[in-house]
Short mmCIF file of the C-alpha atoms (twelve columns), coordinates in Angstrom:
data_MODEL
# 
_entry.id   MODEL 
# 
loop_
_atom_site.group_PDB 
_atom_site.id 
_atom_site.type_symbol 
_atom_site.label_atom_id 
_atom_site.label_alt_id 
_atom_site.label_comp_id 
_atom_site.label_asym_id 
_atom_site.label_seq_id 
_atom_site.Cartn_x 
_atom_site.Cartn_y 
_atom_site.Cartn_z 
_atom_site.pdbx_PDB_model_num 
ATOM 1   C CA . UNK A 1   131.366 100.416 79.492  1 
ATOM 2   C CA . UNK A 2   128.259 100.833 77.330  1 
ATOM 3   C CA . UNK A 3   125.248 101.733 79.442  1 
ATOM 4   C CA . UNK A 4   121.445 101.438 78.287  1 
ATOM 5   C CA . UNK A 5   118.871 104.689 77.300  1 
ATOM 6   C CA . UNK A 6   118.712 104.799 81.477  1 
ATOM 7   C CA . UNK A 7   122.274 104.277 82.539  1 
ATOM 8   C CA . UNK A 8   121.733 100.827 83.416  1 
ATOM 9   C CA . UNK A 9   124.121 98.252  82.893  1 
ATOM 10  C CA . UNK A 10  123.137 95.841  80.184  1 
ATOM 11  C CA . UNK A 11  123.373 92.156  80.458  1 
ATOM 12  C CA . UNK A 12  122.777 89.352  78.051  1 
ATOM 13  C CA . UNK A 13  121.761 85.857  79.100  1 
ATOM 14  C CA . UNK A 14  122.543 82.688  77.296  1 
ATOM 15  C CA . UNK A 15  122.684 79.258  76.963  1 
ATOM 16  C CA . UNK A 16  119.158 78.394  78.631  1 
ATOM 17  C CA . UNK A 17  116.007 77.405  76.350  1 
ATOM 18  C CA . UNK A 18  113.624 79.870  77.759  1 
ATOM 19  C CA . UNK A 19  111.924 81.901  79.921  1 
ATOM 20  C CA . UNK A 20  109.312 81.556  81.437  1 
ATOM 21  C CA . UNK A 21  109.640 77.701  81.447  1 
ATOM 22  C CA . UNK A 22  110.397 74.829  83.585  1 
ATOM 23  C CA . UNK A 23  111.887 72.753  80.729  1 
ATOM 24  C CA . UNK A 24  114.723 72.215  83.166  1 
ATOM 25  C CA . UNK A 25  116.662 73.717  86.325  1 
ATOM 26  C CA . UNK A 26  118.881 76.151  84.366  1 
ATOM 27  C CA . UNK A 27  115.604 77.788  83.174  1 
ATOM 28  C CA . UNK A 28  114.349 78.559  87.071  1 
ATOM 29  C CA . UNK A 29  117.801 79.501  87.293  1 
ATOM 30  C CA . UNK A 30  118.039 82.782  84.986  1 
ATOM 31  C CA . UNK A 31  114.382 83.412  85.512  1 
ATOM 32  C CA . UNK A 32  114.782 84.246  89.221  1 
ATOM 33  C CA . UNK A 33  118.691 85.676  88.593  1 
ATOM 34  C CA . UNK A 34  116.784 87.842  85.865  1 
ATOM 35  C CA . UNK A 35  114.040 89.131  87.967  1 
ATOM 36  C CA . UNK A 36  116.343 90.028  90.493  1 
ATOM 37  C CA . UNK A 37  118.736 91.725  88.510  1 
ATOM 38  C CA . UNK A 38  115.740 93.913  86.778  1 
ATOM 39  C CA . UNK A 39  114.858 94.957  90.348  1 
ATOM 40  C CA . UNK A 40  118.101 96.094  91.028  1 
ATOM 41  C CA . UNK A 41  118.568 98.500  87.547  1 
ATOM 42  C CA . UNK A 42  119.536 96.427  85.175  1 
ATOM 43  C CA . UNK A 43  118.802 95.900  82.179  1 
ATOM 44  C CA . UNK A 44  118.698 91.831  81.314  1 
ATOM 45  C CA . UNK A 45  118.146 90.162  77.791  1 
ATOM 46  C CA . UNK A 46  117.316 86.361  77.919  1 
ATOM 47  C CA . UNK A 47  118.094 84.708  74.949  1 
ATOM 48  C CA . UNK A 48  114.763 82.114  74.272  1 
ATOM 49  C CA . UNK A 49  114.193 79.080  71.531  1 
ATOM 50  C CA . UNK A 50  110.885 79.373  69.850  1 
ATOM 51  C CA . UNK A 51  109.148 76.142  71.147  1 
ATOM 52  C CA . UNK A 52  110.746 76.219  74.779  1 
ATOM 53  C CA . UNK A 53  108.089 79.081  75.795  1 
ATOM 54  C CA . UNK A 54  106.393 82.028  75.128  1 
ATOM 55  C CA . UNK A 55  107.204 85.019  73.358  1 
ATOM 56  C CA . UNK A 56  106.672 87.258  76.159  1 
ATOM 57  C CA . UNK A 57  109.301 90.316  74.983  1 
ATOM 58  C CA . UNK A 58  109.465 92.859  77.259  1 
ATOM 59  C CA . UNK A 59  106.501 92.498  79.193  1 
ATOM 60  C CA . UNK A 60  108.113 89.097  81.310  1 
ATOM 61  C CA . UNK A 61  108.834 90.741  84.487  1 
ATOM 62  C CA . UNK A 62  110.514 93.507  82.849  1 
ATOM 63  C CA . UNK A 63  112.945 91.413  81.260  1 
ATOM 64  C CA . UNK A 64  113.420 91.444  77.585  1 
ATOM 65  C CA . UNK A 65  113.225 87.684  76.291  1 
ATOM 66  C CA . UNK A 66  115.231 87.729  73.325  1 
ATOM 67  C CA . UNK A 67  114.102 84.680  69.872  1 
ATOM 68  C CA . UNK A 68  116.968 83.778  67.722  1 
ATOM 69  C CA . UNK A 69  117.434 80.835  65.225  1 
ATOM 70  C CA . UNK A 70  118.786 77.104  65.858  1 
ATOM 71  C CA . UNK A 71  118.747 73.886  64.345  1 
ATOM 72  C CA . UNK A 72  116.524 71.616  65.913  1 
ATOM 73  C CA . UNK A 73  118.563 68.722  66.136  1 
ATOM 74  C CA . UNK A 74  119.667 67.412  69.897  1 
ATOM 75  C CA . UNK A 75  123.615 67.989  68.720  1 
ATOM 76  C CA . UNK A 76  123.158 71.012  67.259  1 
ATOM 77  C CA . UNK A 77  120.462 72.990  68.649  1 
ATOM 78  C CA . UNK A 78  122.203 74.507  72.031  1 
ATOM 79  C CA . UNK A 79  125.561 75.572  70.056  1 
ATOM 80  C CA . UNK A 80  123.782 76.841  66.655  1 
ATOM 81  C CA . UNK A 81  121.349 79.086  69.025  1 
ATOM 82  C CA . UNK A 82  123.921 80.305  71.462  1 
ATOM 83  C CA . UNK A 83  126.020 81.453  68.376  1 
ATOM 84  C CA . UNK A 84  123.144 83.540  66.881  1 
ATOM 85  C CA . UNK A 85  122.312 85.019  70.274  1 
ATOM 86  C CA . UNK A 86  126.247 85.552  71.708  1 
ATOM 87  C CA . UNK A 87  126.414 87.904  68.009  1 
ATOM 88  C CA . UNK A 88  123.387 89.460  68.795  1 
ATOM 89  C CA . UNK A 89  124.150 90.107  72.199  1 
ATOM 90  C CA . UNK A 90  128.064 91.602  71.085  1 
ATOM 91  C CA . UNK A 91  125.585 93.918  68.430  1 
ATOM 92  C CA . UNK A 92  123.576 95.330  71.139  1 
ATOM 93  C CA . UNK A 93  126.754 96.532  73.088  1 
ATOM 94  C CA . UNK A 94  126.126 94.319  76.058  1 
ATOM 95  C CA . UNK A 95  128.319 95.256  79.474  1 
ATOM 96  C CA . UNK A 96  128.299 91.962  80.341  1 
ATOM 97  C CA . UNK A 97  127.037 88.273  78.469  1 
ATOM 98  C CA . UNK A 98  126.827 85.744  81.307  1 
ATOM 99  C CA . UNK A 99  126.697 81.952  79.614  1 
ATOM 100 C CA . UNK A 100 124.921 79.035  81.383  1 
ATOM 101 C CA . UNK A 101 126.352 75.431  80.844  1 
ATOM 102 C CA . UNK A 102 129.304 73.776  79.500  1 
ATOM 103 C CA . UNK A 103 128.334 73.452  75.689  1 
ATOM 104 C CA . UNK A 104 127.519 77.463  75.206  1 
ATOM 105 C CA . UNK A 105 130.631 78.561  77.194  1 
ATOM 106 C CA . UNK A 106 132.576 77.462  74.055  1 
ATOM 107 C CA . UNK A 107 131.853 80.361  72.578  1 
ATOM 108 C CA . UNK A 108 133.187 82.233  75.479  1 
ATOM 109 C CA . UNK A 109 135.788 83.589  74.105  1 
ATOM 110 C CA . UNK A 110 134.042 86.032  70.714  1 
ATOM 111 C CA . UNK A 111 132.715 88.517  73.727  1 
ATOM 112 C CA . UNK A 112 136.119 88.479  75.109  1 
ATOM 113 C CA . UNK A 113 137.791 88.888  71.735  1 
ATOM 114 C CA . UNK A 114 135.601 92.361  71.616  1 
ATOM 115 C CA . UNK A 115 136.169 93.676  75.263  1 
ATOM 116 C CA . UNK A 116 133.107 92.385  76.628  1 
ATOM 117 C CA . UNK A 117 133.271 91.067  80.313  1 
ATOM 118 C CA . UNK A 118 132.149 86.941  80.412  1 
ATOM 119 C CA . UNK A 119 130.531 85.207  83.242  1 
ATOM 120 C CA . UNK A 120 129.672 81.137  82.975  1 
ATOM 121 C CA . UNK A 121 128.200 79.316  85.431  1 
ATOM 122 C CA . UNK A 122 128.335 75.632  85.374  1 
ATOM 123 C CA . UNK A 123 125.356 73.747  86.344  1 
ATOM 124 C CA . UNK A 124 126.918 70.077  85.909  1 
ATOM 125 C CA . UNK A 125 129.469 68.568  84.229  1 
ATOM 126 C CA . UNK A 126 127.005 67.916  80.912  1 
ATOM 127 C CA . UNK A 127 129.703 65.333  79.320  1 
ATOM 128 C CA . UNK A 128 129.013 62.912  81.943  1 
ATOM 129 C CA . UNK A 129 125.392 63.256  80.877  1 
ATOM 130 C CA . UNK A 130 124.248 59.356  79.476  1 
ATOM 131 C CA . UNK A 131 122.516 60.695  76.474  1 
ATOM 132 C CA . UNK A 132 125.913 61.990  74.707  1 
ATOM 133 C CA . UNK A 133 128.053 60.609  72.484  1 
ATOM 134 C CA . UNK A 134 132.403 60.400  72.083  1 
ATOM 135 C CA . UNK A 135 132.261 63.609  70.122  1 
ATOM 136 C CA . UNK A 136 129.633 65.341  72.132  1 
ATOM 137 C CA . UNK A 137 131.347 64.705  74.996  1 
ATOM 138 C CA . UNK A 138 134.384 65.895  74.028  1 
ATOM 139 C CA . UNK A 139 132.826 68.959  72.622  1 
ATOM 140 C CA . UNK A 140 131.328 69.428  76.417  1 
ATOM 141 C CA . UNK A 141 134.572 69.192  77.656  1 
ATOM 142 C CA . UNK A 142 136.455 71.866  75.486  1 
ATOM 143 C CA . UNK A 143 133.124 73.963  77.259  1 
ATOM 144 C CA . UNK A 144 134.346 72.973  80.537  1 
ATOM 145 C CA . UNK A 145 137.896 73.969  79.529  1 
ATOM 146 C CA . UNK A 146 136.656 77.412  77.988  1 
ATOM 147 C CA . UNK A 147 134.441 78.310  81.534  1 
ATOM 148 C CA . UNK A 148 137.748 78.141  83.479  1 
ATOM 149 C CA . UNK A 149 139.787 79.651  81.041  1 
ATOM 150 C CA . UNK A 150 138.086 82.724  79.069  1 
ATOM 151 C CA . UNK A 151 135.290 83.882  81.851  1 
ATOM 152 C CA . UNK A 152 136.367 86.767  84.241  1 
ATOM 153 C CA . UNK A 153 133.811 85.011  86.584  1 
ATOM 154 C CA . UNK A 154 133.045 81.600  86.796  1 
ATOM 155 C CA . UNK A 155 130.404 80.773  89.363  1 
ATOM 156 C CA . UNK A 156 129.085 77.115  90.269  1 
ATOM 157 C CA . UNK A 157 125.720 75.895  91.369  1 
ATOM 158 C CA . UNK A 158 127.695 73.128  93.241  1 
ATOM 159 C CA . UNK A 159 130.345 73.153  96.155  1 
ATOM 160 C CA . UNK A 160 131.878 69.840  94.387  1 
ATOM 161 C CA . UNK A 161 132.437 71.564  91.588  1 
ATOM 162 C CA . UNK A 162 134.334 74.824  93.239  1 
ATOM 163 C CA . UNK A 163 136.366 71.171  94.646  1 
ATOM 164 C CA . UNK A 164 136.686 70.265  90.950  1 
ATOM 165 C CA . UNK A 165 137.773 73.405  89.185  1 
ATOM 166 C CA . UNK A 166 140.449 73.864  92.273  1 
ATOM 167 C CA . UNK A 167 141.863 70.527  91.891  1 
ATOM 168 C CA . UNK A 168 141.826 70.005  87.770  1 
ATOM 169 C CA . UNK A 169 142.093 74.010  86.756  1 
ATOM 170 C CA . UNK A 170 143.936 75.523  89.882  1 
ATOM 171 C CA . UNK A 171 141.172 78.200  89.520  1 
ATOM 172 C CA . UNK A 172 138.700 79.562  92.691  1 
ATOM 173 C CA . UNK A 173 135.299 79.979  91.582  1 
ATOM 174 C CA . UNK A 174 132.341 81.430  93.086  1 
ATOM 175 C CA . UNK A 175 129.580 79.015  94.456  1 
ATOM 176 C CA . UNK A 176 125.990 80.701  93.876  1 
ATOM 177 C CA . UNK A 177 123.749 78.291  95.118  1 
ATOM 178 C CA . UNK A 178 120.036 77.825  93.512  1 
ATOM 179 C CA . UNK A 179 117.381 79.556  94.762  1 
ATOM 180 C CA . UNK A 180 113.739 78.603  95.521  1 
ATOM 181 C CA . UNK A 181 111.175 80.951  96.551  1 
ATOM 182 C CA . UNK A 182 109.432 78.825  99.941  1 
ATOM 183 C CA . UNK A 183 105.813 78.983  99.492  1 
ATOM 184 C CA . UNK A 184 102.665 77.625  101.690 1 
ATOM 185 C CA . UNK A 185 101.273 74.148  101.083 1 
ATOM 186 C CA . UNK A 186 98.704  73.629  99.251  1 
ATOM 187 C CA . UNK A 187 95.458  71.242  99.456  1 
ATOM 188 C CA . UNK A 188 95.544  68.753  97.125  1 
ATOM 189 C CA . UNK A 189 92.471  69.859  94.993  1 
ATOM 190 C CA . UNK A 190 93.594  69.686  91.151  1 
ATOM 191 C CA . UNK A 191 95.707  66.624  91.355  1 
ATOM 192 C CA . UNK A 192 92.937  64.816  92.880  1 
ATOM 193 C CA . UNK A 193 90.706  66.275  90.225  1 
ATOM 194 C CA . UNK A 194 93.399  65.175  87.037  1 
ATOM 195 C CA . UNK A 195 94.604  61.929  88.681  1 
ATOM 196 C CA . UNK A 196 92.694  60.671  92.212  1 
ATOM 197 C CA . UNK A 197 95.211  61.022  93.925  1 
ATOM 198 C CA . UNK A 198 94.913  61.970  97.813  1 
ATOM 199 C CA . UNK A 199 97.391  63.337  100.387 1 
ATOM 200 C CA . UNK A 200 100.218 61.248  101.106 1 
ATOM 201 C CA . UNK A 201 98.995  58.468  98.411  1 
ATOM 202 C CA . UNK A 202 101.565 58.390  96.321  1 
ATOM 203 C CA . UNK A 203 105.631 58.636  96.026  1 
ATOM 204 C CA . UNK A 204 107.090 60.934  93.240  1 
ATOM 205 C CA . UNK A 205 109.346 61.905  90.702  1 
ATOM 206 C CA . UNK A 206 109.671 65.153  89.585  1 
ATOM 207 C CA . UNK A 207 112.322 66.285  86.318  1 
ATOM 208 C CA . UNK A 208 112.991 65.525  82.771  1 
ATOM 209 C CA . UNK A 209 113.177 61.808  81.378  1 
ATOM 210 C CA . UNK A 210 116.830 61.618  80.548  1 
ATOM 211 C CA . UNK A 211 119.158 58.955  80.932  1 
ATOM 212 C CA . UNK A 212 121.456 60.437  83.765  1 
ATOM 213 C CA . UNK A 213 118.075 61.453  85.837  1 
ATOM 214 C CA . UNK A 214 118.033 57.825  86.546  1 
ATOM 215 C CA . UNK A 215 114.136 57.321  86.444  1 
ATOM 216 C CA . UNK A 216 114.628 53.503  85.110  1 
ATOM 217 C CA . UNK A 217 116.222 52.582  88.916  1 
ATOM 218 C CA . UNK A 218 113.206 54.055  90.258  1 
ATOM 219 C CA . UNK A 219 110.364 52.055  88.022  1 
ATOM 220 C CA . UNK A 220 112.402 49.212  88.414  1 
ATOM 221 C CA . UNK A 221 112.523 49.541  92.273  1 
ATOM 222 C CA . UNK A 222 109.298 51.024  92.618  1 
ATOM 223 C CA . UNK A 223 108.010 47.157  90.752  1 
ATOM 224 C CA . UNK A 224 109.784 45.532  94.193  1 
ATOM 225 C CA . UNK A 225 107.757 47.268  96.310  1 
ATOM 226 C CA . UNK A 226 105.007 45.852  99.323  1 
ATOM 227 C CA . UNK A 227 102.699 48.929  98.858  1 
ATOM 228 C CA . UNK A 228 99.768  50.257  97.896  1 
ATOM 229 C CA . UNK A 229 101.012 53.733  97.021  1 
ATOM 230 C CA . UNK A 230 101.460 54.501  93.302  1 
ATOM 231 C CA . UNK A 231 104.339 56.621  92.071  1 
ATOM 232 C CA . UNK A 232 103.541 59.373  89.944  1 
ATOM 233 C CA . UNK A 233 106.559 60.241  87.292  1 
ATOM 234 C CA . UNK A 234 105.921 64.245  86.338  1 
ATOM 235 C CA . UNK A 235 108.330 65.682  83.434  1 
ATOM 236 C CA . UNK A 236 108.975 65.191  79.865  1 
ATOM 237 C CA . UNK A 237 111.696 64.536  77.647  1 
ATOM 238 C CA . UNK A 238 112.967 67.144  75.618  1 
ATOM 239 C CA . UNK A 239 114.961 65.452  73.182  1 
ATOM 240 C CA . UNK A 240 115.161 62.075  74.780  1 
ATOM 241 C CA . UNK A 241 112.082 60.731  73.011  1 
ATOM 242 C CA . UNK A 242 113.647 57.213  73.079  1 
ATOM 243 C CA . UNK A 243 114.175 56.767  76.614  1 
ATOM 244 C CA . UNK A 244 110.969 58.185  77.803  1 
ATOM 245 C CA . UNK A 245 109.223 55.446  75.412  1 
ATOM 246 C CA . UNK A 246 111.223 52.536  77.309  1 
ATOM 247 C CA . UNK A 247 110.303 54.145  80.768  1 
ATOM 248 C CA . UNK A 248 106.676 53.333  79.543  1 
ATOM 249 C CA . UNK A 249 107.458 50.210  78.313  1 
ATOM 250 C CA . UNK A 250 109.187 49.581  81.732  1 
ATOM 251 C CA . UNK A 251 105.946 50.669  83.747  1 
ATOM 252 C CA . UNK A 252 103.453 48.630  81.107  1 
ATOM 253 C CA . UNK A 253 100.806 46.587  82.801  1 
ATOM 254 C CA . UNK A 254 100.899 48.660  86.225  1 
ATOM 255 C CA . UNK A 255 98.079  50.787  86.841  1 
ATOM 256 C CA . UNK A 256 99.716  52.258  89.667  1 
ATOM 257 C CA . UNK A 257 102.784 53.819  87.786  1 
ATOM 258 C CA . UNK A 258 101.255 57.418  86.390  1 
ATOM 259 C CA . UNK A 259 102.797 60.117  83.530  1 
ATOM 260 C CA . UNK A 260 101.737 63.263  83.881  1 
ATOM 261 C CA . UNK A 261 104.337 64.995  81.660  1 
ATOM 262 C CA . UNK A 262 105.308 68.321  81.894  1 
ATOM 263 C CA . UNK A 263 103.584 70.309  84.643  1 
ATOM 264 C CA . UNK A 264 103.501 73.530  86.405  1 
ATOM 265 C CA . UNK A 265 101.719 76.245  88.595  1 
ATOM 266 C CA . UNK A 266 99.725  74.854  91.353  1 
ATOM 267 C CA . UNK A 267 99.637  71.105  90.380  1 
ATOM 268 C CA . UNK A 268 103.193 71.282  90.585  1 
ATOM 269 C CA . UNK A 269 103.164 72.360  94.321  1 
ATOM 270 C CA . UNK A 270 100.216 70.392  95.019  1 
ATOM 271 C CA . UNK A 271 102.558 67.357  94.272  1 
ATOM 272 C CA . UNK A 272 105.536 68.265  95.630  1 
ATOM 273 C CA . UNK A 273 103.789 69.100  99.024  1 
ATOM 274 C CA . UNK A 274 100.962 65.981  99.379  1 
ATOM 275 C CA . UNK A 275 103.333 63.212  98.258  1 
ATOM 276 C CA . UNK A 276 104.321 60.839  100.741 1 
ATOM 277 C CA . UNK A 277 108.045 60.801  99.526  1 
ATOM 278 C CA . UNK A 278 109.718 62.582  97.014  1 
ATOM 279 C CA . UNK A 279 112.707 60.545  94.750  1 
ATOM 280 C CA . UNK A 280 115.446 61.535  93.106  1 
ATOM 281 C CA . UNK A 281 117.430 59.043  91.342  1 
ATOM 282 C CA . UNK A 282 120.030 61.094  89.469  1 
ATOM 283 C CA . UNK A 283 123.428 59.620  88.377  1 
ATOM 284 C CA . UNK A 284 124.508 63.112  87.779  1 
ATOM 285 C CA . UNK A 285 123.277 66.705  88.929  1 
ATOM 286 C CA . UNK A 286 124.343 70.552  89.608  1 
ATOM 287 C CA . UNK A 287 122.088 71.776  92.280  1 
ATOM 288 C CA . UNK A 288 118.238 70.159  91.803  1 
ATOM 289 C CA . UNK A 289 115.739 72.528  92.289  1 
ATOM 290 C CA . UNK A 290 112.884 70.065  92.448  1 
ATOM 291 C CA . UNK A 291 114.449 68.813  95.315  1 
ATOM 292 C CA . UNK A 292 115.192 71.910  97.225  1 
ATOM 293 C CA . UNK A 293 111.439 72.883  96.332  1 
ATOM 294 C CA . UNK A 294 110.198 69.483  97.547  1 
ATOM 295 C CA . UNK A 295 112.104 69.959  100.755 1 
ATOM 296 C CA . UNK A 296 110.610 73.620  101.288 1 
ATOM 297 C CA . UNK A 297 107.441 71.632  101.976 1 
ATOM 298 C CA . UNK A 298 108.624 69.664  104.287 1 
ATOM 299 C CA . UNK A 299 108.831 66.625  102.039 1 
ATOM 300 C CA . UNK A 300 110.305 63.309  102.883 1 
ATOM 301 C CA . UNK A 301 113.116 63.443  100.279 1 
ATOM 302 C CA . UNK A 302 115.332 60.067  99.038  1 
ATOM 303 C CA . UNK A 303 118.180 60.702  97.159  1 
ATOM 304 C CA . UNK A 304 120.977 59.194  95.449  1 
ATOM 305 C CA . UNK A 305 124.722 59.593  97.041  1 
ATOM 306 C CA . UNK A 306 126.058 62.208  94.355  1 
ATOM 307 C CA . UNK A 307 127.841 64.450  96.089  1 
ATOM 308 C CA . UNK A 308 125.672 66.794  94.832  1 
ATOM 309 C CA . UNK A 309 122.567 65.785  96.115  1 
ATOM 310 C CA . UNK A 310 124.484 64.679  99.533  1 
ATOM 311 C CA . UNK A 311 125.152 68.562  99.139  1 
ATOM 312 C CA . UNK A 312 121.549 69.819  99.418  1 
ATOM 313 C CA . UNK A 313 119.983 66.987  101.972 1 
ATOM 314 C CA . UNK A 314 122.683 66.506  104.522 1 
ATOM 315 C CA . UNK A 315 120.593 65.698  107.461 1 
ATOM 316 C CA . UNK A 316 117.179 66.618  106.068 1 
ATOM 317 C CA . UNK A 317 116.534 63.598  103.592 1 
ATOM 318 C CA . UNK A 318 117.898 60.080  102.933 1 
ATOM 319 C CA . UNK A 319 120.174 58.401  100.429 1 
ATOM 320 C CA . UNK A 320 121.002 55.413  98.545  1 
ATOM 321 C CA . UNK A 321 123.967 54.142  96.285  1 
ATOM 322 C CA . UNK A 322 123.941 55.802  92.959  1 
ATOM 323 C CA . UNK A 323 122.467 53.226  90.674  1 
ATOM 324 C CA . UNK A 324 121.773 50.634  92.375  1 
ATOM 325 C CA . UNK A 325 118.236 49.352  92.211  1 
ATOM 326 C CA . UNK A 326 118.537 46.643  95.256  1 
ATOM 327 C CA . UNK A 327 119.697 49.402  97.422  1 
ATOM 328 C CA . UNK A 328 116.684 51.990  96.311  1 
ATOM 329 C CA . UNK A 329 114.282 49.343  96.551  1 
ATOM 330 C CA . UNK A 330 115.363 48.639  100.674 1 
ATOM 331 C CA . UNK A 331 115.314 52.124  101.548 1 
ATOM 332 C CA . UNK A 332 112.245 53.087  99.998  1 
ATOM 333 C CA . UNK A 333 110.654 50.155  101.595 1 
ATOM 334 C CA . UNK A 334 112.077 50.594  104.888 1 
ATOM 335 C CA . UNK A 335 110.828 54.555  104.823 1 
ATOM 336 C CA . UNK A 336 107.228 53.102  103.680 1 
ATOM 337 C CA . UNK A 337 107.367 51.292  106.788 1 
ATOM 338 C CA . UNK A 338 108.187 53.798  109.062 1 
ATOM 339 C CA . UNK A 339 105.965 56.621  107.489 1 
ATOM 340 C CA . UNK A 340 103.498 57.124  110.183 1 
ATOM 341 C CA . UNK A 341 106.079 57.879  112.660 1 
ATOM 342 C CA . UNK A 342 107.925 60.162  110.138 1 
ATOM 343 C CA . UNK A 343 106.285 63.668  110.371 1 
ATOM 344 C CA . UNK A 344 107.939 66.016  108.158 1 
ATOM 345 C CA . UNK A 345 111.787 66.227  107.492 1 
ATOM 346 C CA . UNK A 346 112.141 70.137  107.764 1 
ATOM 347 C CA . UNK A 347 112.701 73.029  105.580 1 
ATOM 348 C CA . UNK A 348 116.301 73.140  103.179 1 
ATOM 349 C CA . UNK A 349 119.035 75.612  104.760 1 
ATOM 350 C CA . UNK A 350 118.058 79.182  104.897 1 
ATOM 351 C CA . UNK A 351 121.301 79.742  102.205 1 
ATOM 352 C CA . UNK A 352 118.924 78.340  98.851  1 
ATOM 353 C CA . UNK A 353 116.091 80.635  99.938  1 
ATOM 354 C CA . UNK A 354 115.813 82.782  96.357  1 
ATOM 355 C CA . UNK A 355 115.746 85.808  98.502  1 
ATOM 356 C CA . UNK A 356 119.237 85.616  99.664  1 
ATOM 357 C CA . UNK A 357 120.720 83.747  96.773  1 
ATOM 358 C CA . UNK A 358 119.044 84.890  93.291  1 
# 
C-alpha cells in the first residue's frame, strides 16, 4: 500500500458536492468522517463541485478539498464529476477511495480494477427518490447493485438497510450511524432579528425542497391548522427548481408560511432549538441529521413512519403515516394542544453523538 510524504494512509472521498457545506446530509457526513480521520493520521482528499462551496484546499481542517469538472445538468452532474475525481483519485495512488451514494458507487469497480481497496456507504436508496426518472432509476439501481458487489466494505447510515442488503444481496454490512456534535441552546437573537420570530412561535422544517422530503404534506397540513404559530420552511432546492416554485405557490396568500432558504451557523441552531416543534415529512430517508440535531436540543420532533425515521425517534418524538396529510394535520394539532404540558422530549441516543460515531 502506497503511503503519503508522512506515512499516512491516503484516502479519497467521493460522491458528495462539497465541503464545507450543508447542501445536504451526505455533506455533514464526510465533513465530520474527514475531520476525524485527519486527527487520527490520515491523510483525506474530498472531492468538491465548484458552486457547492468554497475552495478551501488544504487549509479546511487539514483536509485537502479536491475541484474537478462536471456537467451541470441534474442527470449528469453526480456521475460526470465522480468520474473525473475516482481518475484523479486512482492518479494520486490513493490506499483507499471510499464512495458515498448509490449513483457514484457505479464506478466502483475502476479502483478495484487497479488494486485499490473500495468502501461505499449508502445513505438511501436514491431510486426511490420522486424527482427521478425510469432510466435514472435504473441507473441508481445498477449503483445499489455495484455497493454490494465491488466494495470490500459497505457501510449503511441505516439499520433497515443492513435488513435490506441481508435479505436482497445475502451480504452483512456495517451500520455507521450519523453523527451530530450536541451543542448548547442558543437565545433566539438573529432569527428574531431576520424574521420576528420568538421562542416557541413557530413549527419548522428544516432540509432541501425535493419531492421525496415531502414538504407539500406539511404546507398542505400546516393550511388545516387552529393556530397562531407560523411554520418556517428553511432549505433550498438544489436542482429541484420546479418543485420549490409550487411549494410557494402552495403557501401563496399566507403570511404565516416563511422561506428562509438555505441557512447555517447560529441561525440554524437558533431554529432548531426555539421552535415549538420540529417536522419531518420525508417519504424516503437514510439517517436525517436535521432531525438528530433538532432532537439534541431537546426539540419536540414529528415524524413520518419510515422505518428510518422510526429508527432515530423511537420513544423520543412522534409519528404519522407516510403521506398522508389528514393524519399529519391531527397529530400536529393534537401536539399544539398539548404543548404547555410538553416540556422537552430528551436528547437522541448517546450512539449518534459525532464523538463516538464519526
Amino acid at each position: 500500500m502506497y503511503r503519503g510524504d508522512d506515512g499516512e494512509m491516503k484516502l479519497a472521498m467521493i460522491g458528495q458536492r462539497g465541503i464545507p457545506s450543508r447542501a445536504g446530509g451526505v455533506e455533514i457526513h464526510v465533513e465530520e468522517i474527514a475531520k476525524r480521520l485527519v486527527k487520527y493520521g490520515c491523510e483525506v482528499d474530498v472531492y468538491c463541485r465548484k458552486g457547492y462551496c468554497l475552495e478551501a484546499g488544504s487549509a479546511y481542517s487539514g483536509i485537502n478539498t479536491i475541484f474537478t469538472p462536471y456537467i451541470n445538468l441534474k442527470s449528469l452532474e453526480a456521475l460526470t464529476h465522480s468520474f473525473f475525481s475516482v481518475v484523479d483519485a486512482i492518479f494520486k495512488h490513493n490506499d483507499i477511495i471510499h464512495f458515498h451514494a448509490l449513483g457514484p458507487s457505479v464506478l466502483a469497480f475502476l479502483p478495484r480494477l487497479m488494486g485499490i481497496r473500495v468502501i461505499c456507504t449508502v445513505h438511501g436508496l436514491d431510486w426511490q427518490r420522486g424527482k427521478w426518472g425510469r432510466l435514472s432509476k435504473a441507473f441508481l439501481k445498477l449503483g445499489e447493485y455495484a455497493t454490494a458487489r465491488f466494495a470490500n466494505r459497505t457501510i449503511s447510515v441505516s439499520r433497515t438497510l443492513v435488513e435490506y442488503y441481508r435479505k436482497k444481496y445475502g451480504k452483512e454490512i456495517e451500520f455507521v450511524g450519523n453523527g451530530i456534535n450536541i451543542n448548547g441552546r442558543q437565545p433566539a437573537d438573529l432569527m428574531e432579528k431576520n424574521y420576528g420570530l420568538k421562542e416557541n412561535s413557530y413549527l419548522l422544517y428544516l432540509g432541501r425542497l425535493v419531492p421525496e422530503k415531502g414538504v407539500h404534506y406539511l404546507i398542505e397540513a400546516y393550511k388545516r391548522l387552529d393556530t397562531g404559530k407560523k411554520l418556517v420552511i428553511a432549505g433550498g432546492s438544489s436542482h429541484s427548481c420546479r418543485y420549490e416554485k409550487n411549494l410557494h405557490q402552495l403557501a401563496e396568500g399566507n403570511s404565516n408560511i416563511i422561506f428562509t432558504g438555505f441557512i447555517k451557523g447560529m441561525l440554524l441552531e437558533e431554529l432548531l432549538c426555539n421552535a415549538c416543534i420540529y417536522i419531518l415529512p420525508s417519504d424516503v430517508e437514510g439517517m436525517p441529521i436535521s432531525l438528530l440535531e433538532a432532537m439534541s436540543y431537546g426539540t419536540l420532533c414529528l415524524v413520518s413512519d419510515i422505518a428510518e425515521n422510526r429508527d432515530v425517534v423511537r420513544d423520543y418524538g412522534y409519528t404519522f403515516r407516510h403521506g398522508d396529510v389528514d393524519d399529519l394535520t391531527a397529530k400536529m394539532q393534537t401536539l399544539l394542544d398539548i404543548i404547555p404540558d410538553k416540556g422537552r422530549c430528551g436528547q437522541p441516543p448517546l450512539q449518534y453523538n459525532g464523538e463516538i460515531i464519526p
